[in-house]
C-alpha positions in Angstrom: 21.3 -26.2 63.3 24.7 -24.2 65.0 23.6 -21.0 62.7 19.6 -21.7 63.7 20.6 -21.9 67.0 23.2 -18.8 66.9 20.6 -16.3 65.2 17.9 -17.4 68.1 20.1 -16.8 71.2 21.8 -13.5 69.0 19.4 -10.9 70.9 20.4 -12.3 74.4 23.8 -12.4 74.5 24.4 -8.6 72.7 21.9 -7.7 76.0 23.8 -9.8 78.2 26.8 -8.2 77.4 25.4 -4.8 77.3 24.3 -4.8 80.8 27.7 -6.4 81.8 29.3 -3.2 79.8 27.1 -0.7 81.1 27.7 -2.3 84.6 31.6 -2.7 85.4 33.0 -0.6 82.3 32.6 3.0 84.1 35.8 5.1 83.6 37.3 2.5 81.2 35.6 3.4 78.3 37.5 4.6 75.4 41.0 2.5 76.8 42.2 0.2 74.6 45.8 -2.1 74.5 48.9 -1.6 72.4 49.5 -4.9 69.7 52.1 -6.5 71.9 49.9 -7.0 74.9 47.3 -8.5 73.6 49.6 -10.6 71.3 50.8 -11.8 74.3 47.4 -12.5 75.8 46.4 -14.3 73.0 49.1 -16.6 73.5 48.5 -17.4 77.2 44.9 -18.0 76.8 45.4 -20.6 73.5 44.8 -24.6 73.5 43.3 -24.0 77.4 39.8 -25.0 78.0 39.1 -23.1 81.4 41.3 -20.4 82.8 41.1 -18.7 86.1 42.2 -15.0 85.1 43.3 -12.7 88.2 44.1 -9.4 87.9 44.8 -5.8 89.5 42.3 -3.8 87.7 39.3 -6.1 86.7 37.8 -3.1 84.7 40.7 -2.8 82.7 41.8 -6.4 82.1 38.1 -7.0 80.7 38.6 -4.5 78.4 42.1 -6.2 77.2 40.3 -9.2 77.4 37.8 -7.8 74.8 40.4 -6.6 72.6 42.0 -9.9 72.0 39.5 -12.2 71.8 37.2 -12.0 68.3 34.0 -10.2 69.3 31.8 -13.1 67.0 32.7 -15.5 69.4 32.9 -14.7 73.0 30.5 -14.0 75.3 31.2 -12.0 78.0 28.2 -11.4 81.0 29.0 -10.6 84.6 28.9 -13.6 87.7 25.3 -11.9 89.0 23.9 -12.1 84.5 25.2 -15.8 84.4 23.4 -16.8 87.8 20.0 -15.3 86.9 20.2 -16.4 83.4 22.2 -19.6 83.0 20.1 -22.2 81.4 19.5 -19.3 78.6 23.2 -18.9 78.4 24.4 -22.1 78.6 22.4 -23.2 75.8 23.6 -20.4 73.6 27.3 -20.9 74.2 26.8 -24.5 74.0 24.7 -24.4 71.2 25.9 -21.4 69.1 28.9 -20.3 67.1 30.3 -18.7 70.1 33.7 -20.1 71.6 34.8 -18.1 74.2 32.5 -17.3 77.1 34.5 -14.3 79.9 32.4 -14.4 83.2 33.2 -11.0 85.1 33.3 -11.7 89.0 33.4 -8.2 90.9 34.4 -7.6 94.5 30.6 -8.5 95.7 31.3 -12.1 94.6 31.5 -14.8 97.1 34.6 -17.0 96.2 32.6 -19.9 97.0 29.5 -19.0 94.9 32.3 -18.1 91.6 34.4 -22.0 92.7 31.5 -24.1 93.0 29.2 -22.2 89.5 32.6 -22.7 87.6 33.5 -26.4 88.4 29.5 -27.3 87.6 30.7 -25.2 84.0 33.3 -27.1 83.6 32.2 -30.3 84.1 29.5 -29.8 81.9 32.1 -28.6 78.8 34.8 -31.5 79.2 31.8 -34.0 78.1 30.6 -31.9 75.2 33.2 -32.9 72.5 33.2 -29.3 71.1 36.2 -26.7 71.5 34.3 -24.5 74.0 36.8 -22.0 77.0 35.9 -20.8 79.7 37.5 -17.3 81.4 36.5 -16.6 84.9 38.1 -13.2 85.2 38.5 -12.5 89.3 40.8 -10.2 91.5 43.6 -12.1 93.4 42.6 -12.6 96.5 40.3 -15.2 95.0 41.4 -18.4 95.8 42.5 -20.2 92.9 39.8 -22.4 91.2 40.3 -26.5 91.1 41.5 -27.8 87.5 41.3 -24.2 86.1 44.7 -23.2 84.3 45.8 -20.5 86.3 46.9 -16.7 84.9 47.6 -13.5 87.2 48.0 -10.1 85.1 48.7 -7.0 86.4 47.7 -4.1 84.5 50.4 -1.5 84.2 50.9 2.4 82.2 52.8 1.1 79.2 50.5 -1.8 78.3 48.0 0.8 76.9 48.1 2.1 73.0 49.6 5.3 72.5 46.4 6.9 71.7 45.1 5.9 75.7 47.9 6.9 77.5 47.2 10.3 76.3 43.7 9.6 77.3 44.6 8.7 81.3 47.1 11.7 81.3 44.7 13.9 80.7 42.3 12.5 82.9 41.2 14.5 85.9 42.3 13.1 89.3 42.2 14.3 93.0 46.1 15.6 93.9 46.7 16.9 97.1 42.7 18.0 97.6 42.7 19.9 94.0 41.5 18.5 91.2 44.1 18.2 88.2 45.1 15.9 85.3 47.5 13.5 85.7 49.6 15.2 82.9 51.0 18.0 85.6 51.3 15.9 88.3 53.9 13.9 86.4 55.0 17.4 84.3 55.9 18.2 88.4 56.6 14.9 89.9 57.8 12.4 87.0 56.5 9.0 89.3 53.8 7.7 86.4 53.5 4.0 88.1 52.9 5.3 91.5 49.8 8.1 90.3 48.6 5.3 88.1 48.7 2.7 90.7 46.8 4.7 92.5 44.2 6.2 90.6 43.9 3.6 87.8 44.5 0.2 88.8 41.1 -0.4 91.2 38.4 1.0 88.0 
């Protein structure tokens, strides 16, 4: 019945997470996490049922977030995707193989709307004896969300695999009102954290 039920909703949730991907990704395509991080993310997030996730750079935690959860059973569909579809989604998760269901709330969020959708969520999972989480992945200034574990990350330079730190150095930025990579600003100026804090940390 789980499988039946997994292979009917399949379609939906590769859409779902499509849009979400196509939506909030952006610039953060192509940026992946050294071992160690998400090794360490894997850890925080185990044996908890619902976990209120903040973090600097949404983009960029979602994309860690990814990385070290296995892609067969998460679902992961942004806060305006899970309103307009819920009942759909809801019986997938519930229903299907998947475990792990990441709800991306942007900036356009109302804290309100993401606390009171979560806590009807959760509810609904601590009376379905299966082993079903619950991320809701929002900045910090979100205030923290009743009976959800609470985790704050903050994204920084040498969390990234060696492969995408070359990526960002080369990237183009805005220095001074010319446009150069990040490479020879730091080749001139040596301050990594502060050009990445700056340039990185809000995609």
């Amino acid at each position: 019945m789980q499988e039946a039920k997994t292979r009917k909703c399949a379609s939906d949730i590769r859409n779902s997470f499509d849009s979400s991907r196509k939506k909030h990704y952006g610039t953060g395509i192509g940026i992946d996490f050294n071992d160690s991080e998400i090794g360490r993310l894997q850890v925080e997030l185990s044996n908890k049922r619902a976990v209120h996730l903040k973090s600097d750079a949404l983009t960029l935690c979602s994309i860690l977030l990814l990385d070290s959860l296995p892609h067969s059973i998460r679902i992961f569909v942004n806060f305006e995707c899970l309103q307009t579809h819920t009942t759909e989604l809801l019986h997938a998760w519930l229903g299907g193989i998947w475990v792990w269901r990441i709800v991306f709330c942007d900036s356009t969020v109302q804290p309100t709307d993401i606390s009171n959708t979560c806590l009807d969520i959760f509810r609904l999972i601590e009376s379905v004896p299966l082993n079903k989480c619950l991320i809701i992945l929002t900045s910090p200034s979100v205030p923290q969300i009743t009976d959800f574990v609470p985790i704050e990350h903050e994204i920084n330079f040498e969390q990234l695999s060696k492969k995408s730190q070359a990526l960002v150095l080369d990237k183009n930025i805005d220095f001074q009102g010319c446009e150069v990579t990040l490479r020879s600003v730091l080749q001139r100026h040596g301050n990594v954290q502060h050009v990445w804090d700056r340039n990185w940390s809000q995609t």
